[in-house]
TORDO-102177 format. One line per 10 residues: number of its first residue (from 1); their letters; for each residue x, y, z of C-alpha. Coordinates in nm, 3 decimals. Example, Ala and Ser with C-alpha at 12.3 -4.5 7.8 and 13.67 -1.06 7.14 Angstrom:
BEGIN
1) AS) 1.230/-0.450/0.780 ~ 1.367/-0.106/0.714
// end
This chain:
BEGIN
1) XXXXXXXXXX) 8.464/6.570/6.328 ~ 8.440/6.662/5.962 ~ 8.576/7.002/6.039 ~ 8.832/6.918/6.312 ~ 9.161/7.105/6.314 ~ 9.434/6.975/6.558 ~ 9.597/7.306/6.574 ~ 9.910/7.506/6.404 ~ 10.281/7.486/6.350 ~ 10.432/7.844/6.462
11) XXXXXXXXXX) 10.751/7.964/6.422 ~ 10.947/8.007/6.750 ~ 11.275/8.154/6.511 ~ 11.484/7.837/6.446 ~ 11.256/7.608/6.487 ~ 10.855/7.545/6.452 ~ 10.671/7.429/6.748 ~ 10.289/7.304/6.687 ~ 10.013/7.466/6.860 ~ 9.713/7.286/6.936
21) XXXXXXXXXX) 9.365/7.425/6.875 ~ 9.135/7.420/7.225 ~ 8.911/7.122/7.289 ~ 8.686/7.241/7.523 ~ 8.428/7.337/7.262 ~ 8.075/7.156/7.124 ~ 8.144/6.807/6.923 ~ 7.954/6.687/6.651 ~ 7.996/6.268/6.624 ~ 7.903/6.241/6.289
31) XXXXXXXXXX) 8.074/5.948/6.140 ~ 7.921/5.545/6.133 ~ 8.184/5.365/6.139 ~ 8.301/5.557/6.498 ~ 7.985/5.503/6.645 ~ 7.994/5.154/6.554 ~ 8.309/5.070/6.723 ~ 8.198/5.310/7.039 ~ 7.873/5.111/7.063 ~ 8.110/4.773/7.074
41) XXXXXXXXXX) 8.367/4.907/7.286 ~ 8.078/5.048/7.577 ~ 7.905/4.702/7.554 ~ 8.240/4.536/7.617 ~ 8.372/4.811/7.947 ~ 8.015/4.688/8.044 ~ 8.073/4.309/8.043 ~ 8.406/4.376/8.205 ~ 8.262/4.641/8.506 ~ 7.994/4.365/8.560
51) XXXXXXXXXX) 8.308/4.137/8.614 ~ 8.452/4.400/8.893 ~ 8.132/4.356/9.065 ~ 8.091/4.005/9.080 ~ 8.408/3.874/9.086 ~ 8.464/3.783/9.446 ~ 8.749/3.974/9.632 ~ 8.836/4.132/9.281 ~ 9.081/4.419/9.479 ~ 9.345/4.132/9.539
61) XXXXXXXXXX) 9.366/4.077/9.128 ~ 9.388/4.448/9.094 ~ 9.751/4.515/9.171 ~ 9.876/4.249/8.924 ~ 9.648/4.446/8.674 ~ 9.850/4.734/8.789 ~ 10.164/4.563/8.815 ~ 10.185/4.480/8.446 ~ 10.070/4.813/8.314 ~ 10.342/4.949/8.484
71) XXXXXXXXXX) 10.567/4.733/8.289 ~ 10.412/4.760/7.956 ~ 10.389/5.128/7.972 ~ 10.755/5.160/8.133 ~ 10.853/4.949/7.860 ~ 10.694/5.188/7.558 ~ 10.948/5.433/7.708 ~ 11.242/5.180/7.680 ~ 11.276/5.021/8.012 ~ 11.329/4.619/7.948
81) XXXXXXXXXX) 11.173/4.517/8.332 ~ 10.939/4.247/8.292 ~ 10.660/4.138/8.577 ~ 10.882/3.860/8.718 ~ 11.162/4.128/8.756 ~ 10.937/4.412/8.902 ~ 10.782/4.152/9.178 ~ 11.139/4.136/9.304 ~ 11.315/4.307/9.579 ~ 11.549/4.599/9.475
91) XXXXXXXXXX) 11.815/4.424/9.628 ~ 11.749/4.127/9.413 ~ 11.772/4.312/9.060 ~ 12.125/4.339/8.895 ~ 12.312/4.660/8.966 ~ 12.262/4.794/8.577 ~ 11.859/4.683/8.564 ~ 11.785/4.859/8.891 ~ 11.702/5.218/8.703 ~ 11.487/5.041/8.480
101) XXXXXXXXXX) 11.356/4.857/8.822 ~ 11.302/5.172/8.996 ~ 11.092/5.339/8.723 ~ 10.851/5.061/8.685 ~ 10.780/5.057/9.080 ~ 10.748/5.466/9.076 ~ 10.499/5.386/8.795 ~ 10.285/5.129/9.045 ~ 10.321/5.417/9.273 ~ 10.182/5.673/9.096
111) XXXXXXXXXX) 9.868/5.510/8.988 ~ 9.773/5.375/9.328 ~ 9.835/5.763/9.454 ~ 9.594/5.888/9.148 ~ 9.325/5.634/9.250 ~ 9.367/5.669/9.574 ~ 9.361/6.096/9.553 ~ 9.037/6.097/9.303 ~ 8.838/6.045/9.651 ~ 8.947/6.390/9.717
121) XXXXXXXXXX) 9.110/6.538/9.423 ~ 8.872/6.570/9.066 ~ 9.070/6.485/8.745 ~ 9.250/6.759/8.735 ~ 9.600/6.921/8.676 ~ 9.669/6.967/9.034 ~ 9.596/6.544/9.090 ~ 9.820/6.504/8.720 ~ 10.135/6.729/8.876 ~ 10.113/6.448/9.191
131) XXXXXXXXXX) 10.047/6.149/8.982 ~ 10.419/6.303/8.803 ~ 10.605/6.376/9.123 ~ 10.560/6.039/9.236 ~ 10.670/5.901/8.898 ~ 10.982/6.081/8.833 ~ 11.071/6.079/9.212 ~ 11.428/5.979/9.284 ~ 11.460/5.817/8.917 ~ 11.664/5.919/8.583
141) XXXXXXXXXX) 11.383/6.227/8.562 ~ 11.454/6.331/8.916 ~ 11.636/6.627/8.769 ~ 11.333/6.723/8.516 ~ 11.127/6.926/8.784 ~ 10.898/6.628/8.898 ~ 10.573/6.772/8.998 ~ 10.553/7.090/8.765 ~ 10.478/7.147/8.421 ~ 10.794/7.275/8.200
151) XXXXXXXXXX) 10.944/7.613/8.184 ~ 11.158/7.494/7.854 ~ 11.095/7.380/7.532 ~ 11.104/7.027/7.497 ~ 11.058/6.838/7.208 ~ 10.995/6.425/7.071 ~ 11.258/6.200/6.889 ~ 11.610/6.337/6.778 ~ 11.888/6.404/6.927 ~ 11.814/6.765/6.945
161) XXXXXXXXXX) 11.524/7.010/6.858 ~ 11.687/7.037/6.507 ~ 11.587/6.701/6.387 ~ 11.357/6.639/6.630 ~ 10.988/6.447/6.496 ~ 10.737/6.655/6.692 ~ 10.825/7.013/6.901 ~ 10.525/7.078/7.165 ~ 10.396/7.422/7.233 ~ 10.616/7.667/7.381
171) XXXXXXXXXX) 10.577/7.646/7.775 ~ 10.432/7.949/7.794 ~ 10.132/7.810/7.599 ~ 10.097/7.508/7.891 ~ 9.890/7.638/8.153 ~ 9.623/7.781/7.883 ~ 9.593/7.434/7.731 ~ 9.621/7.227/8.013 ~ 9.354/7.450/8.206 ~ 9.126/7.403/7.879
181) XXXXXXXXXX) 9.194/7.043/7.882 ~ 9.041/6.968/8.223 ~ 8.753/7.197/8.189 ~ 8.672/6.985/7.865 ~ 8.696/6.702/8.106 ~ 8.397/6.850/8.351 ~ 8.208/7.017/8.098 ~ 7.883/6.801/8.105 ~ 7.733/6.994/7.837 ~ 7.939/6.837/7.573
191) XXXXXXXXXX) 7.774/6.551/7.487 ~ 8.034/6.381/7.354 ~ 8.018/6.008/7.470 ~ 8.308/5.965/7.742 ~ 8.521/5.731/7.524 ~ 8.568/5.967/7.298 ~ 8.626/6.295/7.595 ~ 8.925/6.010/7.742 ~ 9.062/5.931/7.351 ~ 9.049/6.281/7.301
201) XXXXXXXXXX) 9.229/6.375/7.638 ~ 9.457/6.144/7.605 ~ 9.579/6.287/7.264 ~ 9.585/6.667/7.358 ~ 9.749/6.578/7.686 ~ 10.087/6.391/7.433 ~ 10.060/6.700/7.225 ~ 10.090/6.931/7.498 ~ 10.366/6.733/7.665 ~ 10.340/6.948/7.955
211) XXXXXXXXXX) 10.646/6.795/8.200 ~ 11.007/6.788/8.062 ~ 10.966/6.366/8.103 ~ 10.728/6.087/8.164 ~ 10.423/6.270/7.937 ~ 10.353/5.944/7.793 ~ 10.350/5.685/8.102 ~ 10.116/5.998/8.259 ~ 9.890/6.062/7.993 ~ 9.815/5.646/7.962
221) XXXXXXXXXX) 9.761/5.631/8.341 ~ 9.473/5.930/8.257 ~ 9.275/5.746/8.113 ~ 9.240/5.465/8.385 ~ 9.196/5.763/8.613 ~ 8.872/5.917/8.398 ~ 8.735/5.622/8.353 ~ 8.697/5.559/8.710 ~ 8.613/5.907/8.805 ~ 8.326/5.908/8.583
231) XXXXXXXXXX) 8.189/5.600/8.685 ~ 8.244/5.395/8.379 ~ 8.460/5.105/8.564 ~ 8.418/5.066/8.919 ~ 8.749/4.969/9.010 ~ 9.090/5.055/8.786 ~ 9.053/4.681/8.541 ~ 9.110/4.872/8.230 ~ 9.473/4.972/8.071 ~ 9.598/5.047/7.758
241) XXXXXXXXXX) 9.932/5.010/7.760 ~ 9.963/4.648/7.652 ~ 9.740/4.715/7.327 ~ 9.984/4.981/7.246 ~ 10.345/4.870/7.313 ~ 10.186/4.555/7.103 ~ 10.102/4.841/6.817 ~ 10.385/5.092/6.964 ~ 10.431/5.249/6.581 ~ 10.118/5.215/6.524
251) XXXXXXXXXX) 10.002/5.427/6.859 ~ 10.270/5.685/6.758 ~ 10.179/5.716/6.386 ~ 9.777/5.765/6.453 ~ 9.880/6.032/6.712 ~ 10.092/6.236/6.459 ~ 9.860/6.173/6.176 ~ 9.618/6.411/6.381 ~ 9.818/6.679/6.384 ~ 9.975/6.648/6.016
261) XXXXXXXXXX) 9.625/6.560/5.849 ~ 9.345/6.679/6.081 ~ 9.271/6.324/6.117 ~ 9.067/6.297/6.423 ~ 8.863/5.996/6.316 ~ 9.136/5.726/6.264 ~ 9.279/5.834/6.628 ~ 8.979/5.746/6.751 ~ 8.905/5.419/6.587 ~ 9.231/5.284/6.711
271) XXXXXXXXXX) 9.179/5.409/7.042 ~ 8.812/5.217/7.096 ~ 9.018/4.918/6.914 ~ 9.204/4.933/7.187 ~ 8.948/4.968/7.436 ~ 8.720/4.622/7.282 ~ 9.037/4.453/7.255 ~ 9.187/4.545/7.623 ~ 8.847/4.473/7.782 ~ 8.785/4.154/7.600
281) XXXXXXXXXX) 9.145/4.018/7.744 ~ 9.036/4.143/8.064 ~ 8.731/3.931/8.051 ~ 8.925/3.630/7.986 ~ 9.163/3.714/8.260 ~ 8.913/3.697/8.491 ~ 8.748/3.397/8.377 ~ 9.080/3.205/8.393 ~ 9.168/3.324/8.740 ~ 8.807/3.217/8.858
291) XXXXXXXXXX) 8.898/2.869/8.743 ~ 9.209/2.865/8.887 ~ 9.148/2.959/9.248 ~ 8.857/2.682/9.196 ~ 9.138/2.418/9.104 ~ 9.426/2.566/9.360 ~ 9.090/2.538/9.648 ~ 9.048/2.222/9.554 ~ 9.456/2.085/9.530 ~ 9.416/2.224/9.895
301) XXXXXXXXXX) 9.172/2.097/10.043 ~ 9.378/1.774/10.094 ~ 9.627/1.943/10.305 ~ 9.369/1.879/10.607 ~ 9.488/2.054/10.916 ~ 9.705/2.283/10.729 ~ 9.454/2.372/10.447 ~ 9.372/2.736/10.643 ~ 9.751/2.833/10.683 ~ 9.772/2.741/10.275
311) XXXXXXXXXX) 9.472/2.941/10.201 ~ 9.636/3.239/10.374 ~ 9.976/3.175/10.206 ~ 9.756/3.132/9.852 ~ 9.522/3.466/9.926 ~ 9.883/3.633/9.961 ~ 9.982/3.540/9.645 ~ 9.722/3.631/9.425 ~ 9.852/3.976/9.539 ~ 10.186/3.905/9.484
321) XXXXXXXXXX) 10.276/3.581/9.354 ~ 10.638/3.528/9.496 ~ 10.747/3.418/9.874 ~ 10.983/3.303/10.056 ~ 11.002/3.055/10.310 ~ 11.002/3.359/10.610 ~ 10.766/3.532/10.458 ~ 10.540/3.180/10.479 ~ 10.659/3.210/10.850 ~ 10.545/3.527/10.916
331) XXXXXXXXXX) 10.209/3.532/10.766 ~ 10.113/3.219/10.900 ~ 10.288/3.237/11.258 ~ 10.472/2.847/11.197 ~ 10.818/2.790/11.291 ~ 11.033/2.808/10.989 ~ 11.073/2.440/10.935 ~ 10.672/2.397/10.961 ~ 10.674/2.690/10.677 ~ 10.966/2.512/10.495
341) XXXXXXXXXX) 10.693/2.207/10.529 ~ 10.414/2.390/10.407 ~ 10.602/2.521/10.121 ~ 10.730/2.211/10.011 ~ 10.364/2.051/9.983 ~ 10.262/2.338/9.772 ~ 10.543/2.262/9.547 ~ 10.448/1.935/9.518 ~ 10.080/2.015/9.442 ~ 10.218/2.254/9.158
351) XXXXXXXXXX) 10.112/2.574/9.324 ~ 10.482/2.692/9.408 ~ 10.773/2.676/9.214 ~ 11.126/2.769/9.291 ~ 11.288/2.988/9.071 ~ 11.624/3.068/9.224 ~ 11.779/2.715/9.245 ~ 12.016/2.848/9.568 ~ 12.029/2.575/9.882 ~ 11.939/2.899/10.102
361) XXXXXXXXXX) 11.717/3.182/10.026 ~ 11.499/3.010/9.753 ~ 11.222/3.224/9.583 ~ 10.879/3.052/9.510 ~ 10.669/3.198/9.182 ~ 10.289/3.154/9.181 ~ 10.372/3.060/8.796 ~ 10.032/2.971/8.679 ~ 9.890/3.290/8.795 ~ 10.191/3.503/8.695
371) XXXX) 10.142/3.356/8.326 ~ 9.769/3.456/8.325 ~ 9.875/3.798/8.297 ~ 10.158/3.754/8.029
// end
């Protein structure tokens, strides 16, 4: 760590684009307070995959976990859709949020593809190319070759290259680094603890900026992806993005400060902050939605006959926590004023609330679970 070097500005004639030096190479971890904060950030990832494992039917949580990742890392990018907006149909958004709409639920869709591929795919940039096409796919990027790594020069902040705050590699230099990058991730003779591999990763793979848009929503959904491929977390409970759109300058200055300064060390602090901090919310996440399916079983249970159609209605909510009356309807087989019925007792026992105020077509928020994750 002592002797890291993040690489070299070159000139490319008018402008200087920075080259970053190879990572698949031996690591020496060297420095006590690092290891510190890795030893508190594993013990933590372990509390919270213990949670994954004996949380019952934890796989109906894990698309709200998804769900506002996609909004928090949309919204480092500059999207403003929030998790009550991105439950919503399209059809419900307002004509000028729908982009913003679209790019959170292309997000959603792009991480469930990832997870879903690493059963066949290894971390890789073939499986990093999909998890992009699926992003940029019919959004404002749709034009930026979705699916493929660049063939320009791009570069970060400014209006142009000429006063722009970081220029990438030249393109040319993108399959060499990218191809050195996921070798470093399956090269099991570095023994370089897997926090640090993914923290690592994560910052050559915003240096590189290999695709002409979304690098950044990408490179945060890596390091979900490696820490499920490598056995670390069970299921996908673990995402960043919150900690940094909370520290958003702070993410962006400790990733330049590598590459000005050689500073390795304070990258990586911040990044297993991250990690103790993200896992410990987690944790409490989980605790609080263990005590309130206790206290929504219980409001139930006085519903006698209908208590099994409300438990299906509830089970469908901790999915996705807003219905309609037909929807109630449909998953429950009643006639519509039997769901209207049903509804209205859940409203009363403070389960459901309507959020639309209309005399037709009301929307119904699961609100106490929705705030859990806010």
């Amino acid at each position: 760590m002592q002797n890291f070097k993040a690489g070299n500005y070159v000139s490319q004639g008018t402008f200087n684009s920075f080259i970053p030096e190879v990572i698949n190479r031996n690591w020496t971890l060297d420095d006590m307070e690092v290891i510190e904060l890795l030893s508190q950030a594993d013990r933590q990832l372990g509390r919270l995959d213990m949670y994954s494992e004996h949380t019952p039917n934890i796989d109906l949580f894990i698309s709200m976990h998804i769900l506002k990742e996609a909004t928090k890392s949309s919204k480092i990018e500059g999207t403003k859709t929030n998790i009550e907006e991105a439950l919503q149909d399209k059809e419900e958004i307002a004509e000028e949020e729908r982009d913003d709409w679209e790019e959170v639920q292309n997000y959603i869709k792009a991480l469930n593809k990832a997870i879903e591929s690493l059963d066949e795919l290894p971390l890789s940039s073939r499986l990093i190319r999909l998890a992009h096409k699926v992003l940029l796919q019919g959004v404002r990027g749709k034009h930026k070759i979705p699916g493929q790594f660049r063939t320009s020069q791009n570069w970060i902040g400014g209006a142009s290259i000429a006063d722009a705050t970081f220029i990438p590699p030249p393109h040319t230099e993108v399959p060499r680094l990218m191809g050195d990058l996921e070798k470093f991730s399956h090269n099991t003779e570095i023994r370089l603890p897997h926090l640090l591999k993914i923290a690592l990763i994560h910052y050559q793979f915003e240096t590189i900026h290999p695709f002409l848009d979304g690098n950044g929503r990408v490179g945060r959904l890596l390091i979900t992806l490696y820490l499920v491929e490598k056995g670390i977390l069970k299921k996908p409970i673990l995402y960043l993005s919150d900690f940094f759109e909370r520290n958003r300058q702070l993410y962006y200055d400790n990733l330049m400060k590598v590459r000005t300064t050689n500073d390795i060390k304070q990258w990586f602090k911040f990044f297993l902050v991250g990690v103790i901090e993200t896992a410990r919310g987690s944790i409490e996440t989980f605790n609080n939605i263990m005590k309130l399916q206790k206290e929504v079983d219980l409001k139930i249970q006085g519903l006698g006959a209908r208590t099994s159609n409300a438990r299906a209605v509830v089970s469908k909510l901790y999915l996705r926590p807003l219905i309609n009356v037909q929807k109630v309807a449909d998953l429950t087989d009643l006639s519509l004023p039997s769901a209207y019925k049903l509804v209205n007792e859940l409203e009363q026992l403070g389960i459901l609330k309507e959020i639309t105020g209309a005399k037709r077509g009301k929307q119904y928020w699961f609100e106490e679970y929705i705030n859990l994750f806010k």
